[in-house]
N, C-alpha and C positions, 0 to 999 in steps of 0.2 A: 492532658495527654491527647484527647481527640481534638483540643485547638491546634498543635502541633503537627497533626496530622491533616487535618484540613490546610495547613498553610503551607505544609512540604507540598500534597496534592495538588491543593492549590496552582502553587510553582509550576509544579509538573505540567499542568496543565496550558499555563502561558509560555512556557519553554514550547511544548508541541506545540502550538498557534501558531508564536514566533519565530519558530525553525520552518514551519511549512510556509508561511508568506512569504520567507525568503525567499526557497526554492521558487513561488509563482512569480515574484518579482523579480527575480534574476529572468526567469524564461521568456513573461511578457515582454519585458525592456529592453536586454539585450539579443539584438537579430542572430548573434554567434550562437545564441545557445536556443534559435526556435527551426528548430530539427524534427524530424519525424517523431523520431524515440522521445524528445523531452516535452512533446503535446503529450507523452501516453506518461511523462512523469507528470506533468502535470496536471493532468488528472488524477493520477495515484496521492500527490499532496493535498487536492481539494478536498476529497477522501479524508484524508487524512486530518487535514483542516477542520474539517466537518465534528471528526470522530472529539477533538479536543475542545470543540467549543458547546456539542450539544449530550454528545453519552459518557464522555470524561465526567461531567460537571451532574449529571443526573443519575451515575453509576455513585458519586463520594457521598451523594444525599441519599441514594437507598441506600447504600449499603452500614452509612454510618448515622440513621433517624432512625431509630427504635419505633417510634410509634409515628404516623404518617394516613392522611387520609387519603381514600381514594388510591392505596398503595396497587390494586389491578391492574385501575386505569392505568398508571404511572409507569408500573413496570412492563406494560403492554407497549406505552409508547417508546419504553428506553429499550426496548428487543427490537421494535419496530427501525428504528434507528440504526441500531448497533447489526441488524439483517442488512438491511440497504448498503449502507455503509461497507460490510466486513463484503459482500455481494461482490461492488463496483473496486472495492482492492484486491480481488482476485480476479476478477475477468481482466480490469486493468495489468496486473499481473501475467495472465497469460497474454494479452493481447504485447506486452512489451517480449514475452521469450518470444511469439511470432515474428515480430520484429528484428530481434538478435536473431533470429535462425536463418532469414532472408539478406542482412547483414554479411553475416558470414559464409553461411553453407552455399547460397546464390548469390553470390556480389556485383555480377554483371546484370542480374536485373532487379535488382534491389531499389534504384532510384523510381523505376519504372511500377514496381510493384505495390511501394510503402512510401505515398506520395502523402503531400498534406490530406488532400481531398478522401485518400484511402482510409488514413488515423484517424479522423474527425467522424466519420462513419464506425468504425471501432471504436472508439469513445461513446460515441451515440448509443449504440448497442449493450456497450458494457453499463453505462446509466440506467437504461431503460429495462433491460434484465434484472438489474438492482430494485429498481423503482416496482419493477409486476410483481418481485420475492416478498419486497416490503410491503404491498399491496394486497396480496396473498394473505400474508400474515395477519395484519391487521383486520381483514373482517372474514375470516374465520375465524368460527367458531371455537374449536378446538386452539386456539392461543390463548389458552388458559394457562395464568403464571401459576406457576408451584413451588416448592422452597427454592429462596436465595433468585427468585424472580428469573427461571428459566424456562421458557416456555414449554408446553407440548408440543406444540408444532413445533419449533423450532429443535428439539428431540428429533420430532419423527425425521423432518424433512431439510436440515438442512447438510446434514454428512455429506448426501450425496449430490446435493444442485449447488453448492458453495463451498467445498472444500474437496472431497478425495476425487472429484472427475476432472477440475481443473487445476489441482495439482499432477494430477497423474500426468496430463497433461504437457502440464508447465515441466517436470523431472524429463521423461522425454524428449521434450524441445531441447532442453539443455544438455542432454546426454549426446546426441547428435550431436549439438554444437562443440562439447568438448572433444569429442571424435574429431572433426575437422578441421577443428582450429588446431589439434596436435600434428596434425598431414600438414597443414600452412606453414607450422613454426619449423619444420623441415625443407619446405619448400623458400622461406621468406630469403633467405641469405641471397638465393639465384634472383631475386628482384631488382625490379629499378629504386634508387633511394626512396622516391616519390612512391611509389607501389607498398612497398617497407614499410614507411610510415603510416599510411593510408590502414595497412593492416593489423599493424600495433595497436594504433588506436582504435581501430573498431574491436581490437581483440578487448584491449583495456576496459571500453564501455561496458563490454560482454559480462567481464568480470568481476567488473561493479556492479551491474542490474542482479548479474546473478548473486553476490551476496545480501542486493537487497530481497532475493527472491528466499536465498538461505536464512537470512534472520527471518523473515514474515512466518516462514515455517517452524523455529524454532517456539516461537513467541505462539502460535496456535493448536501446534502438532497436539501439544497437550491436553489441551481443553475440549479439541474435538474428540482425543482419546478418551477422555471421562465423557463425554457427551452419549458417545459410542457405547461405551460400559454399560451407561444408566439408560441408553434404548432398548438392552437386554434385560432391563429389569434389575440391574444391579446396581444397591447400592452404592452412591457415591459421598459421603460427608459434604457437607453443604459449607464447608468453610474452604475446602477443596479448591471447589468449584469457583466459589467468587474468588481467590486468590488467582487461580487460573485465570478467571477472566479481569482480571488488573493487569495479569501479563501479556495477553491479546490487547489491552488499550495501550499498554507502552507503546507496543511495535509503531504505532504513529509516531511516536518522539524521535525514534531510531532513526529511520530514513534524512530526513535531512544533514542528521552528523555524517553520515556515512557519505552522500555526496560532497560535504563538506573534508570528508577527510582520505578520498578516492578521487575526488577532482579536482584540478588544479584551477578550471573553468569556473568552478561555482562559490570558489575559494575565493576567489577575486571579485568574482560578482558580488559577495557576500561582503567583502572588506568596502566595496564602492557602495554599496546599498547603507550597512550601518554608520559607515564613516560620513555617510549624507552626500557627497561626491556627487551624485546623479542631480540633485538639485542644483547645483551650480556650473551644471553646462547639458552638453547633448551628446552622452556617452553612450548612444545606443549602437554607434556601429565600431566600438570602443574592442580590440583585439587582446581577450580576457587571458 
């Protein structure tokens, strides 16, 4: 039975690899899809990347080795990790509803506003906020793991600097934006075709990032609600908790089907990357 489940996980865990190379290889090679917004996906796949090839693979080994030495250290480093990482996919996160909300609610200064040069600097940011949390963590003290390898720190302090401040956030940004994107879908009929189009589409992207932003929450909401629980002191079953947090490591797998199954763009990039097609010519200014 635990061979079984190590080779489903297993899977799991090259499937998320495999899905998030796509996304960077479709972004890097094709000039259509290196946009403002898809530097800030792609870093949200790196992330992601990340999450499946170092706390996927060291989350299957704590949680399924009964006995284990140096299990501390181990589970120090797999929070240390799983901090940074969960960090840079929420700042990533809010920095793309930024994006969408300049996109849409400011359209005429948006090119002006959310330039390469602007993203790359948010990116920078959103990494190195990751990197101080996970640095934090690690040599303090108080990161002492305790059942099912959750930290105390990581109790005390991370609700509020990695989850409910920039979700709030991130809800926000988005609630706006559905506000005025409802005023546009009244207004779009009076545009020029070109104007029309122009507006679909960015509404489309909107409404893709955003279900990437509504799965991310669905996949978390929970774990940080037990997390929440057990800062008051209360009780939470410890088998809970790591099922909870399997369902926070899915959410990397998610993300690439979803642009795979919300873009027509990454659809095709996706069919020229696997089919190998990019090797045998110079498809990079290739109209996806």
């Amino acid at each position: 039975m635990c061979v079984l489940l190590y080779m489903f996980l297993g899977l799991l865990s090259v499937v998320m690899v495999c899905g998030n190379l796509l996304v960077m290889i479709s972004i890097i090679y094709f000039k259509q899809l290196q946009t403002p917004t898809n530097y800030l996906v792609l870093s949200l796949a790196v992330a992601d990347l990340l999450v499946g090839t170092l706390v996927f693979p060291s989350s299957m080994v704590f949680s399924f080795s009964s006995c284990m030495s140096y299990k501390n250290v181990f589970c120090k480093v797999r929070d240390s990790f799983s901090l940074i990482l969960s960090t840079s996919s929420l700042m990533n996160l809010c920095c793309i509803s930024i994006d969408r909300y300049h996109a849409v609610c400011v359209p005429l200064t948006y090119r002006t506003k959310m330039n390469h040069h602007v993203v790359v600097v948010m990116i920078l940011v959103s990494w190195t906020a990751a990197l101080v949390v996970g640095l934090a963590f690690s040599l303090s003290e108080q990161g002492t793991c305790v059942e099912n390898c959750i930290s105390a720190f990581v109790i005390a302090n991370a609700m509020g600097i990695i989850f409910y401040f920039p979700v709030i956030t991130m809800l926000c940004m988005y609630l706006k934006i559905f506000l005025v994107a409802q005023r546009q879908a009244r207004r779009i009929h009076n545009m020029t075709k070109c104007g029309a189009a122009v507006s679909r589409m960015e509404g489309k992207a909107t409404k893709t990032l955003a279900i990437v932003m509504g799965v991310f929450l669905f996949c978390w909401s929970p774990f940080f609600f037990c997390i929440t629980i057990v800062s008051f002191l209360i009780s939470v079953p410890g088998s809970v908790l790591e099922t909870l947090n399997w369902l926070v490591l899915i959410n990397s797998l998610l993300n690439p089907f979803i642009y795979a199954f919300f873009y027509s763009w990454f659809r095709s990039a996706f069919r020229m990357i696997i089919s190998g097609k990019i090797f045998k010519g110079d498809f990079t200014n290739s109209k996806l």
